[in-house]
MARTORTI-166752 format. One line per 8 residues: number of its first residue (from 1); their letters; for each residue x, y, z of N, C-alpha, C. Coordinates in steps of 0.001 Angstrom, whole numbers. Atoms other than C-alpha are relative to their C-alpha. Layout:
<atoms>
NUM) a) X:Y:Z:X:Y:Z:X:Y:Z | ...
</atoms>
This chain:
<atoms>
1) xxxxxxxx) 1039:-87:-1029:25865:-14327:-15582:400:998:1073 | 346:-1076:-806:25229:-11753:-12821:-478:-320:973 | 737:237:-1354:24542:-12330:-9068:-1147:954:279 | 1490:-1370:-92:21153:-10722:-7849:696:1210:-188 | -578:-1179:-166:23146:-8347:-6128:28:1029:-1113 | 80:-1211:1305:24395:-7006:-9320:-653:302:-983 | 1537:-149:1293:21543:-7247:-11652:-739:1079:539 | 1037:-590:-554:19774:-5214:-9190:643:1464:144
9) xxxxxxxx) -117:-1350:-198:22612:-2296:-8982:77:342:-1049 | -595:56:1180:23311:-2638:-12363:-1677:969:-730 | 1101:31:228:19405:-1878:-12824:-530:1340:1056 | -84:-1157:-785:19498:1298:-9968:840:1302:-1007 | -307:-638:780:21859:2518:-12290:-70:656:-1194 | 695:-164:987:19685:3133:-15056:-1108:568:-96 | 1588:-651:-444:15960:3666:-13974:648:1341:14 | 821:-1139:-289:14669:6915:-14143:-205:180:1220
17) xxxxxxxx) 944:-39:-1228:14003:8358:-10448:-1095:938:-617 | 1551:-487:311:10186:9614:-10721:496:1936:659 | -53:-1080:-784:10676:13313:-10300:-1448:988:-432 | 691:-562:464:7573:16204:-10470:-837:-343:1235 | 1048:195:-829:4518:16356:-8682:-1749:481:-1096 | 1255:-224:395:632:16678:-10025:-709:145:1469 | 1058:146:-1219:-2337:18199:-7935:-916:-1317:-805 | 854:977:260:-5148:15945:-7772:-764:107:1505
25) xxxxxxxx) 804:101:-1428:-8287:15426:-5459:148:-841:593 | -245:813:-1025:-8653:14256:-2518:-218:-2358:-165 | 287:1527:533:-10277:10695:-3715:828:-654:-879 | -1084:308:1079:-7767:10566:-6434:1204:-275:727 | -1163:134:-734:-4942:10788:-3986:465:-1469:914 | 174:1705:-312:-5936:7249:-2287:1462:-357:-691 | -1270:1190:295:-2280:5141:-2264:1123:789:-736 | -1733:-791:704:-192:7884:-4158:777:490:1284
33) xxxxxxxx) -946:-784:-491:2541:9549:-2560:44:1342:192 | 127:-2126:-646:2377:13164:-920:1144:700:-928 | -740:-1284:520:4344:15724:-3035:58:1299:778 | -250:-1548:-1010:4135:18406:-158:-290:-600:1454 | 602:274:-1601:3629:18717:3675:-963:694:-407 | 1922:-418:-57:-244:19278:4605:618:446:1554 | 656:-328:-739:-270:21568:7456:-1224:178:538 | 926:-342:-582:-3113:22173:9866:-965:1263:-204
41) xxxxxxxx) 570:-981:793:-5477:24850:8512:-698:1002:1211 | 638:-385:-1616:-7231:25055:12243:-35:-506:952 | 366:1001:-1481:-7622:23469:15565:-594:-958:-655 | 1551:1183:-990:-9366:20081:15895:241:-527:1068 | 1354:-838:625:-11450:20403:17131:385:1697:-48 | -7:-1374:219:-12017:24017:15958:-598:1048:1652 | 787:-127:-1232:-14141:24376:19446:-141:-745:766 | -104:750:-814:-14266:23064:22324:-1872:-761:-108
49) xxxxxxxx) 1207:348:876:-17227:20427:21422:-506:-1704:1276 | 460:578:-553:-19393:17272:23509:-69:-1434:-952 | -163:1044:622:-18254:13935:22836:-1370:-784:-228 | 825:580:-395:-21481:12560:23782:-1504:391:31 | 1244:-630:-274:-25468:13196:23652:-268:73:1562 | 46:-359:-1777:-25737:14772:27334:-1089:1583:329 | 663:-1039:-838:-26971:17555:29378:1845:821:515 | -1213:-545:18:-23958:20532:29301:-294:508:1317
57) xxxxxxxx) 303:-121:-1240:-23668:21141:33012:1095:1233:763 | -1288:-792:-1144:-21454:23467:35868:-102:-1342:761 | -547:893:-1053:-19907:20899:37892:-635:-147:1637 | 545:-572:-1283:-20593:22572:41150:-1379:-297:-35 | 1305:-36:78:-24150:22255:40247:-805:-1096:606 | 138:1409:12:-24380:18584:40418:772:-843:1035 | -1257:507:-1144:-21389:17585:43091:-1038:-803:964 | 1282:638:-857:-23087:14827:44944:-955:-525:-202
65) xxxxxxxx) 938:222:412:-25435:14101:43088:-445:-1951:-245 | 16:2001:-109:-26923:9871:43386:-1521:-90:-604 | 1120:358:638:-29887:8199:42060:-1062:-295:1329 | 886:-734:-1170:-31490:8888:45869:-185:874:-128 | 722:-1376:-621:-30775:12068:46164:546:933:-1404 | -407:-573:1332:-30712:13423:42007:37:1536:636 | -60:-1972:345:-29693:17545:41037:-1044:-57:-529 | 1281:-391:1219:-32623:18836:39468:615:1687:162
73) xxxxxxxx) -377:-1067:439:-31709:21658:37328:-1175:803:-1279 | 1114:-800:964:-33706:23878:34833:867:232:-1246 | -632:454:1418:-33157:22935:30816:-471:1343:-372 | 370:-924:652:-32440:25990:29050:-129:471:-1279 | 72:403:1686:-32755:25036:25548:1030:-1143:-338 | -854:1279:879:-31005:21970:23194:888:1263:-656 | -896:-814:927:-28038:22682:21424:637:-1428:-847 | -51:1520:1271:-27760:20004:18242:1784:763:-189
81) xxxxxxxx) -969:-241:607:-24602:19815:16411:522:955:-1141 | -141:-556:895:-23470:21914:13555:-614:1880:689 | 754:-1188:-248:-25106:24988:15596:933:883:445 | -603:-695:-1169:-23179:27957:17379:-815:-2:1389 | 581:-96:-1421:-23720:28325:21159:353:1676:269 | 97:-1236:42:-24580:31742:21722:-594:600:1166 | 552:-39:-1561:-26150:31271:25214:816:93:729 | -669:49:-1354:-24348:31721:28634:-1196:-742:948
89) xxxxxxxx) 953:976:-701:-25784:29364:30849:614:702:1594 | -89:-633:-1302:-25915:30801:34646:-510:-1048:1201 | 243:982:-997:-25963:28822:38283:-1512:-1295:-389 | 1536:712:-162:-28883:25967:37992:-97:-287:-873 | 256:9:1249:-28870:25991:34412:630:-1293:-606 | -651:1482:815:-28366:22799:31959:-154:18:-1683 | 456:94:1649:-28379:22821:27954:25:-1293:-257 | -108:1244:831:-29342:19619:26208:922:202:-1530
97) xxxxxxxx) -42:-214:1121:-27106:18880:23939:623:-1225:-601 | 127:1147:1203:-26231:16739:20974:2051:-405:-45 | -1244:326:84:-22693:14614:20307:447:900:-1195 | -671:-808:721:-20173:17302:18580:-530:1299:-24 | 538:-1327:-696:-22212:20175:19928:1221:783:444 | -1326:-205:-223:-19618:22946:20484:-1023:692:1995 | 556:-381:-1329:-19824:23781:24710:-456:1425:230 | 348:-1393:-563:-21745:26596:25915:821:475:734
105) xxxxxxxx) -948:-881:-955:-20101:29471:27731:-794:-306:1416 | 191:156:-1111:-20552:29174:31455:-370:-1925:442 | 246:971:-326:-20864:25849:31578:1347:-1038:69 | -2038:753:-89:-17296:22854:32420:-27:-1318:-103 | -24:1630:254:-18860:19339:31861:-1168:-85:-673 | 1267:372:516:-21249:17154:30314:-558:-1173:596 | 605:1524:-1024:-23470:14470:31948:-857:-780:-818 | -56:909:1352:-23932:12026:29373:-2051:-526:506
113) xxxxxxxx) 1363:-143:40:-27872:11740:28972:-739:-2008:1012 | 314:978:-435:-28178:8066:30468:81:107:1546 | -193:-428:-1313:-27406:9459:33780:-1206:1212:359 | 1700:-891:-171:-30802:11607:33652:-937:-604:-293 | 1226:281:232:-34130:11519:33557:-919:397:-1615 | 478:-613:1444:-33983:12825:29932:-940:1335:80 | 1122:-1302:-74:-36186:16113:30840:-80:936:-987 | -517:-1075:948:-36766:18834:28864:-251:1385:1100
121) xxxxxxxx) -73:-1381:-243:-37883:21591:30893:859:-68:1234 | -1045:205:-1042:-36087:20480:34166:426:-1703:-316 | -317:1320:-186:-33869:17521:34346:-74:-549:1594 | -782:592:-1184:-32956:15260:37278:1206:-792:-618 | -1582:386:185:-29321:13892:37307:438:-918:1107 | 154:1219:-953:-28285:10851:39110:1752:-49:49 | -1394:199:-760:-24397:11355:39626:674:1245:-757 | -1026:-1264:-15:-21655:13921:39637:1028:-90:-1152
129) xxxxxxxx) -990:-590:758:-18794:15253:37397:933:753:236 | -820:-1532:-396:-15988:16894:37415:289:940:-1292 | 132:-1161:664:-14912:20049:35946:583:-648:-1434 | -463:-2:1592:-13875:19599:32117:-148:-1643:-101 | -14:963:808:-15108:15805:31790:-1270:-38:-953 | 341:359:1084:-16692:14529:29252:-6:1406:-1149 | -321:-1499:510:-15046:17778:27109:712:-465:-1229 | -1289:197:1213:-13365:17428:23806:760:1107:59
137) xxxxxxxx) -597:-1601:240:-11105:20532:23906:388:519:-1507 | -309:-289:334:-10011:22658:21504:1278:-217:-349 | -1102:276:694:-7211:21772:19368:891:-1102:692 | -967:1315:-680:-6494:18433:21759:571:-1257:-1172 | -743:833:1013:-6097:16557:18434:1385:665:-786 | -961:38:685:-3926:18441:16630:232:1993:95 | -42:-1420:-58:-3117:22799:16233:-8:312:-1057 | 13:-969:1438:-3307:25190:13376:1566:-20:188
145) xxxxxxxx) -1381:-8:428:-70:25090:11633:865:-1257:177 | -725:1350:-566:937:21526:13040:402:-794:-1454 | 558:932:1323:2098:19740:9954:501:-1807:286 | 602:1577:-345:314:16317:10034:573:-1176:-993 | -369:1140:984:1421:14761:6658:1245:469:-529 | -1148:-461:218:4866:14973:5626:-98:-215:-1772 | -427:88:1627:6020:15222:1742:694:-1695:137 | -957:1315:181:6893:11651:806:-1320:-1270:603
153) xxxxxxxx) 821:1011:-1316:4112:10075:3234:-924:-856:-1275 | 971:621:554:1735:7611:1772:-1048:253:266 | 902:-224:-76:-1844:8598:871:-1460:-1309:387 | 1167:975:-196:-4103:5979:2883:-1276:74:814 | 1231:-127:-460:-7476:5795:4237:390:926:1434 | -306:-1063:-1674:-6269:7911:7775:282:1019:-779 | -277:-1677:910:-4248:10599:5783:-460:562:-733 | 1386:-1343:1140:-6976:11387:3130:-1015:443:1590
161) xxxxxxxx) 1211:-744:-485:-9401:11623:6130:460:1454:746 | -677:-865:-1169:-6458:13650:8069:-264:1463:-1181 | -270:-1290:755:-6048:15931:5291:-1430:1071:-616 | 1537:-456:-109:-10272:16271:4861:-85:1249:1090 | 188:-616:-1509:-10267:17467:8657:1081:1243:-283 | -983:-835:519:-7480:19784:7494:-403:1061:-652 | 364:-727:813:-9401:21329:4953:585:137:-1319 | 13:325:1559:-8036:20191:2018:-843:-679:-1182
169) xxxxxxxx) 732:210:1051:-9679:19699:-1175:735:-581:-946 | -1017:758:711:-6719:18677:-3180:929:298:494 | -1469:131:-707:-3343:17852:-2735:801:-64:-1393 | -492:-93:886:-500:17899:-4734:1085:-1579:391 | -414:1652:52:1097:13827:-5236:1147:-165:-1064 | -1091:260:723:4538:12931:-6591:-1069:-1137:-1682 | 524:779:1017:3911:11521:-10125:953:-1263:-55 | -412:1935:-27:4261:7514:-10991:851:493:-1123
177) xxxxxxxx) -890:175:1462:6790:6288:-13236:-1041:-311:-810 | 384:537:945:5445:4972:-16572:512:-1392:80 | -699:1247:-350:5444:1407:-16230:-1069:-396:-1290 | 661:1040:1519:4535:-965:-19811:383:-1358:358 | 471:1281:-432:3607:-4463:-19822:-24:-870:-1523 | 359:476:1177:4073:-6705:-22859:807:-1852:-7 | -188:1539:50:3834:-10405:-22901:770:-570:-1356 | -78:369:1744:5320:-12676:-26174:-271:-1386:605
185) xxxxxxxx) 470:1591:-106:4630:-16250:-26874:-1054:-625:-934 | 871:321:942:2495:-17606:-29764:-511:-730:454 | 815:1014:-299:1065:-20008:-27644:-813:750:1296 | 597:-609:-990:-512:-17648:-25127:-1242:590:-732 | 1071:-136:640:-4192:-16874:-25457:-1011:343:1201 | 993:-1190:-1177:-6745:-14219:-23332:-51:-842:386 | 718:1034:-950:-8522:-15977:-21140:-1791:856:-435 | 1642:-219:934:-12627:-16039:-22285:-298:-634:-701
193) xxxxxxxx) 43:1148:921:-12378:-18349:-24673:-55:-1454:118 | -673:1326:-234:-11986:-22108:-24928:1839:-221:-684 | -1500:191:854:-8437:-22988:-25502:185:-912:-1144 | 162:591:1254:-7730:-23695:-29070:1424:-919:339 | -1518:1189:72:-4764:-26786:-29437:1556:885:496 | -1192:-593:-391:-1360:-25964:-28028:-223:1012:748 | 329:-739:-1268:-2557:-22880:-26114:252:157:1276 | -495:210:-1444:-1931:-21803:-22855:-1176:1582:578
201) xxxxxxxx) 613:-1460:59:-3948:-18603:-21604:1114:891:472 | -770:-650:-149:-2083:-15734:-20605:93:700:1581 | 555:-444:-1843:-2228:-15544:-16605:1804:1021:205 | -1305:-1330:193:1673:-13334:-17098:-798:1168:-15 | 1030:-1497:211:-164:-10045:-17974:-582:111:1380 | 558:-470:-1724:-2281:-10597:-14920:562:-126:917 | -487:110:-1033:200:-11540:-12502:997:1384:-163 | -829:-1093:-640:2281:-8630:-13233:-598:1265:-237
209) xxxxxxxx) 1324:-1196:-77:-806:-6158:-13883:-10:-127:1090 | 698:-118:-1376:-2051:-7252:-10514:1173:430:640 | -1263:-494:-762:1324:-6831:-8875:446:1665:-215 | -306:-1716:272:2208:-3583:-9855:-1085:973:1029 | 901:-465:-305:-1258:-2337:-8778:-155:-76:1367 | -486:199:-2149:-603:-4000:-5514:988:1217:615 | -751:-1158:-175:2383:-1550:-5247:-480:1106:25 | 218:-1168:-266:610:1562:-5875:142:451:-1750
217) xxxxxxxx) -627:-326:1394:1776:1546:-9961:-1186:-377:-668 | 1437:932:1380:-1059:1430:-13061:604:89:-907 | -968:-6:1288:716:214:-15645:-857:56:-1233 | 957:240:1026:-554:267:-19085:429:-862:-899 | -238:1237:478:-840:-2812:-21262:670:648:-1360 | 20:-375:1363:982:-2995:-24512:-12:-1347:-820 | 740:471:102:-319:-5822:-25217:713:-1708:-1018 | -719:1424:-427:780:-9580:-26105:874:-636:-1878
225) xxxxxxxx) -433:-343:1814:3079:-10412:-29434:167:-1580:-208 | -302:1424:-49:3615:-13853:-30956:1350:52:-186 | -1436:-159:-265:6937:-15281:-31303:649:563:-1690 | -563:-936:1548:8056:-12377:-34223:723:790:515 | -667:-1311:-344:11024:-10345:-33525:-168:875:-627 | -35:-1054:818:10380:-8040:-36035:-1257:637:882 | 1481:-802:-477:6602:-7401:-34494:474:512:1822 | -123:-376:-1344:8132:-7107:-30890:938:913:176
233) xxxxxxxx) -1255:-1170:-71:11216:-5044:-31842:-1247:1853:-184 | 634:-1270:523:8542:-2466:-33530:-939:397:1515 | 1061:-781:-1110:6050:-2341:-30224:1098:676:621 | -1333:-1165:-824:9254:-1395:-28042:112:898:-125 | -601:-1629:861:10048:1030:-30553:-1172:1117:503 | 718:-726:-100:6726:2506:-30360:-79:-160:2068 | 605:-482:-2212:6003:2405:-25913:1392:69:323 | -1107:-687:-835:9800:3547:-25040:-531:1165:122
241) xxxxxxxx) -181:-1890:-162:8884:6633:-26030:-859:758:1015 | 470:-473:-1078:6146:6818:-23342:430:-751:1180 | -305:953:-1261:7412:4437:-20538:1412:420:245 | -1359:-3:-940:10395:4783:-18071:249:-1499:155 | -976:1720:-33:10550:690:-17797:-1605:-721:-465 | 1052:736:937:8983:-1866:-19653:350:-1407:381 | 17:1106:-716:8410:-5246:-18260:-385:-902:-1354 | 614:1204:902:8276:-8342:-20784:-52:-1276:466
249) xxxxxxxx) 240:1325:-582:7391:-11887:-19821:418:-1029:-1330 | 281:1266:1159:8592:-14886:-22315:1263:651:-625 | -1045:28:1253:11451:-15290:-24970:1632:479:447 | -1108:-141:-461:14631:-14816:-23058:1095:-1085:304 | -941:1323:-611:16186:-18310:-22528:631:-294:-1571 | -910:350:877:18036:-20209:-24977:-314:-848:-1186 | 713:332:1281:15370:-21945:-27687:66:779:-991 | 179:-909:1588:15011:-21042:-31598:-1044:479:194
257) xxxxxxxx) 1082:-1061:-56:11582:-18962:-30305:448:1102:1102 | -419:-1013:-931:13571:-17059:-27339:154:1274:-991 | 32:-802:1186:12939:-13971:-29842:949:1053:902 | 133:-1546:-354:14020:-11027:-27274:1927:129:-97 | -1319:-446:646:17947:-11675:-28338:-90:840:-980 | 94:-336:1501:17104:-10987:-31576:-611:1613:58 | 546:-1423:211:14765:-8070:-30675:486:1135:467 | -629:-948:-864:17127:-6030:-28522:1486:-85:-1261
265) xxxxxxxx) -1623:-997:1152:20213:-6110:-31674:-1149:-36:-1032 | 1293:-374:1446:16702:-5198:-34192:234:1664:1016 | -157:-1274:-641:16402:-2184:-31668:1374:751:85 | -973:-856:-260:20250:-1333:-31341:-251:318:1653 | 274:-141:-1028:19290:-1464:-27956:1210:-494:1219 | -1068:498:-524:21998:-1762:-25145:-279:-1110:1246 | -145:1165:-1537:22101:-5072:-22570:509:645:970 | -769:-152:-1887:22584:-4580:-18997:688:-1329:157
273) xxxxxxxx) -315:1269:-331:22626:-8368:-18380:-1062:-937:-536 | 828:967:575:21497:-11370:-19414:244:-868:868 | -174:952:-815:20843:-14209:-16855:961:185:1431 | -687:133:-1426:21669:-14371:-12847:-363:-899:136 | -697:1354:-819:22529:-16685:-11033:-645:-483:1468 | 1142:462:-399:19563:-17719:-9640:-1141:-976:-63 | 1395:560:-36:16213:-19809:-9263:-919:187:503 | 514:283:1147:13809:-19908:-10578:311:1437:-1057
281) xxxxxxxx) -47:-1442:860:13905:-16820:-13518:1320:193:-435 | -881:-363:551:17247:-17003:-14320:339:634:-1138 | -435:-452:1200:17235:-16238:-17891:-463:1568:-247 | 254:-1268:433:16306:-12771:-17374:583:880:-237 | -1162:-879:672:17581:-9859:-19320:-21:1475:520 | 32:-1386:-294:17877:-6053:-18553:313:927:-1380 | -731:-1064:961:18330:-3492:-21344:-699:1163:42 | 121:-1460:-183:18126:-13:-22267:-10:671:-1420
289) xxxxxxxx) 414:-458:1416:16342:1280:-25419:-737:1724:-49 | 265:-1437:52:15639:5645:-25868:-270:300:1760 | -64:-503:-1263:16114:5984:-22313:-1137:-883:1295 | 600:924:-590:13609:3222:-21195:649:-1068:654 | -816:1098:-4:14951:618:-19341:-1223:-1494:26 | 521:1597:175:13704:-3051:-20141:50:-919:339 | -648:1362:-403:13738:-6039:-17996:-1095:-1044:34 | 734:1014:293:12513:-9246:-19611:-82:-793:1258
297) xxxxxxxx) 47:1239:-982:11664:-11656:-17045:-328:-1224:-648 | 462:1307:576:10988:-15583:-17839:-1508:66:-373 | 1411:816:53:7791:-17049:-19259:-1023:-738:1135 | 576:1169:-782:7278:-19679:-16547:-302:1087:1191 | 621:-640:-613:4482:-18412:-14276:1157:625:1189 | -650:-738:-1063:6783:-18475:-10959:1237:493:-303 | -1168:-805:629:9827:-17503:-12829:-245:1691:-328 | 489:-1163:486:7786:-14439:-14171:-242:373:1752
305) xxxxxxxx) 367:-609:-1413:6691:-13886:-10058:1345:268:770 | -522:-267:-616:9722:-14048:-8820:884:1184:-588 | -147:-1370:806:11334:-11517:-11279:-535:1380:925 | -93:-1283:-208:9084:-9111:-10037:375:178:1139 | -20:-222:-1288:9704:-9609:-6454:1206:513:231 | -1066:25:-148:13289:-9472:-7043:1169:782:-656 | -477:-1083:970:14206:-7317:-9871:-905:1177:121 | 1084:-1495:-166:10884:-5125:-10365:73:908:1253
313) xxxxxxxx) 401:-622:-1309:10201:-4126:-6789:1124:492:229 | -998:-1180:-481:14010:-3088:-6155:117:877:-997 | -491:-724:1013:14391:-1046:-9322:-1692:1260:44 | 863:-795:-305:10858:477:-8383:-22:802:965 | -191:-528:-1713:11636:1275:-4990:1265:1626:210 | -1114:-1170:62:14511:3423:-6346:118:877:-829 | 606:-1496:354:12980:5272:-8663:-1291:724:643 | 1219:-835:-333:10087:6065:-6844:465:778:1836
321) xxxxxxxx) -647:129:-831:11874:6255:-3299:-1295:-453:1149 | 1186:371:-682:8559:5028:-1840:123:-963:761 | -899:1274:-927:9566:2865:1202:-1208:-1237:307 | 928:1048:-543:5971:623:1188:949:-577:-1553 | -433:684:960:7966:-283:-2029:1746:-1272:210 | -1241:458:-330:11392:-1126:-298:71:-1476:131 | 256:1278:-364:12203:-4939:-31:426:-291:1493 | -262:274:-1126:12301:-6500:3249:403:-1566:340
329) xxxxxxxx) -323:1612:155:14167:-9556:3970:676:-117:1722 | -306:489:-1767:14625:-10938:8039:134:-1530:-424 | -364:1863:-573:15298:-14392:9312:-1106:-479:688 | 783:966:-344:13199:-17016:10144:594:-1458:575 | -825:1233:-534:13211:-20544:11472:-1336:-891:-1113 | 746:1306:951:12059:-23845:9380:-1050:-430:374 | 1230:488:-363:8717:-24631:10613:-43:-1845:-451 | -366:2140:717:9247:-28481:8192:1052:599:-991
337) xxxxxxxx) -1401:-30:526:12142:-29058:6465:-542:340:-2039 | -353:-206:1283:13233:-28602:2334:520:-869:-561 | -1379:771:275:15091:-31668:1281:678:450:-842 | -520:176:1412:16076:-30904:-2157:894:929:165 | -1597:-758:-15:19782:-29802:-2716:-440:991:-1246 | 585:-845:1135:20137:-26413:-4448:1263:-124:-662 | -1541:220:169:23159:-26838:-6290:294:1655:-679 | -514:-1720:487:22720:-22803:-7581:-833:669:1594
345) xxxxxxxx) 842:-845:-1254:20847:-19787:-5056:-1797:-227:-1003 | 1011:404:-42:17528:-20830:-4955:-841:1351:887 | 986:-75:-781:14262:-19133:-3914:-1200:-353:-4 | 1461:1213:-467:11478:-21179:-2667:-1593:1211:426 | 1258:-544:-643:7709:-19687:-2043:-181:-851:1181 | 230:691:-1390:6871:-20343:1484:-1011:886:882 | 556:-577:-965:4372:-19141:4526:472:741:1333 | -714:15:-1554:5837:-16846:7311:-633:330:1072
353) xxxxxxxx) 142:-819:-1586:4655:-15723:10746:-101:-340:1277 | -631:-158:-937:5275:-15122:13779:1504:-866:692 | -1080:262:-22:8935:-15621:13019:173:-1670:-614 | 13:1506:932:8206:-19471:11486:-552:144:-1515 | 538:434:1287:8012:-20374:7761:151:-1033:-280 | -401:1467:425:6938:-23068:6481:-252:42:-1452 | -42:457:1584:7354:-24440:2561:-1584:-746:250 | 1281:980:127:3841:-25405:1385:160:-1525:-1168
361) xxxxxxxx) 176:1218:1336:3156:-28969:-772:-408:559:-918 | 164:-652:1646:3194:-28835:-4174:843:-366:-656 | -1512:-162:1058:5299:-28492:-7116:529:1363:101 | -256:-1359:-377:7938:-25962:-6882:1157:170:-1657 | -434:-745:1620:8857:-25678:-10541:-600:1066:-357 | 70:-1247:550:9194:-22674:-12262:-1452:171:-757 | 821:2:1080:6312:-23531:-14429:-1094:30:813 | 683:730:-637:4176:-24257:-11234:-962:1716:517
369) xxxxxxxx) 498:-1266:-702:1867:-21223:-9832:-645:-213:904 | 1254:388:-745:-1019:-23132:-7923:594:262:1722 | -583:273:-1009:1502:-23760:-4868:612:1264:537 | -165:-1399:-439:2254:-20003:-4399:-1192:605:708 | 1039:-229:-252:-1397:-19763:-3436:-88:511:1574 | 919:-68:-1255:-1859:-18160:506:1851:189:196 | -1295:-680:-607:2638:-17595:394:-93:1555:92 | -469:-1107:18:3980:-14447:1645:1720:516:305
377) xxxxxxxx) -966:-435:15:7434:-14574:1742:738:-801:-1200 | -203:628:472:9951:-16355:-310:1573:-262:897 | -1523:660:-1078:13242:-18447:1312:1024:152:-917 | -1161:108:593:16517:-17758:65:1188:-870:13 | -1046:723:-660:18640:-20432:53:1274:-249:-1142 | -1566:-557:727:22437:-20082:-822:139:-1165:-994 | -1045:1350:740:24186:-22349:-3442:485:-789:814 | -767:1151:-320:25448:-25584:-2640:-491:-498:1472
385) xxxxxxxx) 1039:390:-660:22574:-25967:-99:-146:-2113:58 | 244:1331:340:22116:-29380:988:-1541:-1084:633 | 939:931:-598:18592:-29291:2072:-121:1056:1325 | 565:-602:-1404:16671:-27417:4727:-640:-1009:970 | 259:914:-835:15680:-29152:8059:-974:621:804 | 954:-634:-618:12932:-28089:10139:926:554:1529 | -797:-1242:-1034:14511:-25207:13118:1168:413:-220 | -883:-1014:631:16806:-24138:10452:8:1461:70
393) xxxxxxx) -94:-1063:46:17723:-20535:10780:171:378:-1745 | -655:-451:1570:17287:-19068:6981:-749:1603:-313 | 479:-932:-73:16674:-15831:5500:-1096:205:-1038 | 1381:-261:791:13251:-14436:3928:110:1371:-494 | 329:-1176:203:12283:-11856:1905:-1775:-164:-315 | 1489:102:-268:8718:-10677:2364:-765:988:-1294 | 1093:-96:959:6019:-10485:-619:-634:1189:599
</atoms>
């Protein structure tokens, strides 16, 4: 057996890091990873432009001005958005104009249209301004050449719009690993159906489909084997050759159907490890077949969840170097206690925030999933544990 620790460097030492980059459009880029810096292409704004539907004013014009004793000025045409301003506006003078309107020349504020009488050919104006308010300036968000998104950055709803405003059309995005997905178990069965005798459906596949996807990774299925080493040695054979790591769920413990002994000396395939020294998931294996690396995780739903939290996610994190991937583990305090002694390292699903976690009711067997429902962290608690107490200090790692 193998402490996390080393399952996990043992498993750094192997992965593939993701190297290369692909362009791709902007919509496509959503949640990948930047492969370049995105400089600034131009000012924004490009022009100095009117936050607001107003009346573009001279300051001086208006100074003083109250809802006794209004400015009345003379409107010398609208100016909508998307338009150039090609007018000079001179003493007395006011342009109507529209929010994102770029400012006329001769003119240093705007007097936001609720503060008039709305006019068109002359307004009245019911209070003052000073020089450059209500002004968006020129390049107050950001400058030509400024670079906004760094290489490495994550592509999310702000940085696609940053990189829009930018003037990009595509970008160029580090490429994903190859990540494969293959369940075993002769008693596992889609879900769609009624369950035929012995059965179980196959909620593995989706918990570590969905997980992955959570990360930012689309894995592709290879799809679910019964308990035949010969039929599971041959899929391997065939998806190493496209995958960098291959995730299996089921057949790793110590029953006459645990097939994936058998299927890793059918492959000639080399072990990392077999089993840490852990709970729940212990019996999981690591190996390394045409340059793929392979790490079985358990069958049992939270055995299979905690796997990925604990193996997958660090061995992802370090080939991809993507830090929303990094694990994060702080301290907490016991919100209600734990009784049950761990007599190995235990980790428990639990609720954290604002610095309290608490363990939800339930069952917290490996086999159990329902009671993971609304956790986001999980509690680590050492060997030879004799029982958590409520305003225990313990440490978390966060889902």
């Amino acid at each position: 057996m193998v402490t996390l620790e080393e399952a996990q460097r043992i498993l750094n030492a192997h992965v593939k890091q993701t190297e290369g980059t692909k362009e791709c459009s902007l919509s496509e880029a959503l949640g990948r990873r930047i492969g370049e810096d995105l400089a600034a292409r131009t000012d924004q704004p490009p022009f100095p432009r009117s936050p607001l539907d107003g009346y573009a004013v001279r300051a001086g014009d208006i100074r003083g001005a109250c809802a006794q004793n209004p400015a009345v000025l003379n409107v010398a045409g609208e100016l909508p958005a998307g338009v150039p301003a090609v007018q000079s506006l001179g003493p007395g003078q006011a342009v109507r104009i529209m929010t994102g309107a770029p400012i006329p020349e001769g003119t240093d504020a705007v007097i936001r249209q609720e503060d008039t009488d709305y006019g068109e050919e002359k307004v009245q104006i019911y209070r003052s301004v000073k020089p450059c308010e209500n002004i968006c300036f020129q390049g107050e968000d950001y400058r030509a050449g400024t670079h906004i998104i760094r290489n490495g950055e994550r592509m999310d709803a702000v940085n696609i719009a940053l990189a829009a405003g930018m003037g990009y059309e595509r970008v160029r995005v580090r490429k994903k690993p190859a990540v494969a997905v293959l369940t075993t178990g002769s008693e596992l069965q889609e879900p769609g159906r009624p369950l035929r005798p012995g059965a179980v459906y196959d909620s593995n596949r989706y918990l570590v489909e969905a997980r992955l996807r959570e990360w930012g990774i689309t894995p592709f299925y290879a799809g679910r084997i019964e308990d035949d080493a010969g039929k599971a040695a041959g899929c391997l054979a065939r998806i190493s050759k496209e995958a960098d790591l291959i995730i299996t769920t089921g057949g790793v413990s110590v029953g006459k159907m645990d097939i994936m002994h058998d299927v890793i000396e059918r492959l000639g395939a080399e072990r990392l490890f077999w089993r840490v020294k852990l709970k729940p998931g212990s019996p999981a294996m690591a190996s390394v077949y045409e340059g793929a690396v392979i790490i079985s995780l358990s069958g049992n739903p939270f055995g299979a969840a905690a796997g990925m939290e604990l193996l997958v996610r660090p061995a992802l994190y370090h080939m991809t170097g993507d830090s929303a991937l990094a694990p994060v583990r702080q301290q907490a305090v016991m919100e209600n206690g734990f009784p049950k002694k761990s007599g190995s390292r235990r980790f428990v699903r639990a609720v954290w925030a604002s610095g309290m976690v608490r363990v939800p009711e339930g069952s917290h067997s490996s086999g159990s999933l329902s009671s993971m429902k609304g956790c986001n962290c999980l509690i680590d608690i050492p060997a030879g544990n004799e029982g958590l107490c409520k305003g225990d200090s313990v440490w978390i790692i966060l889902l």
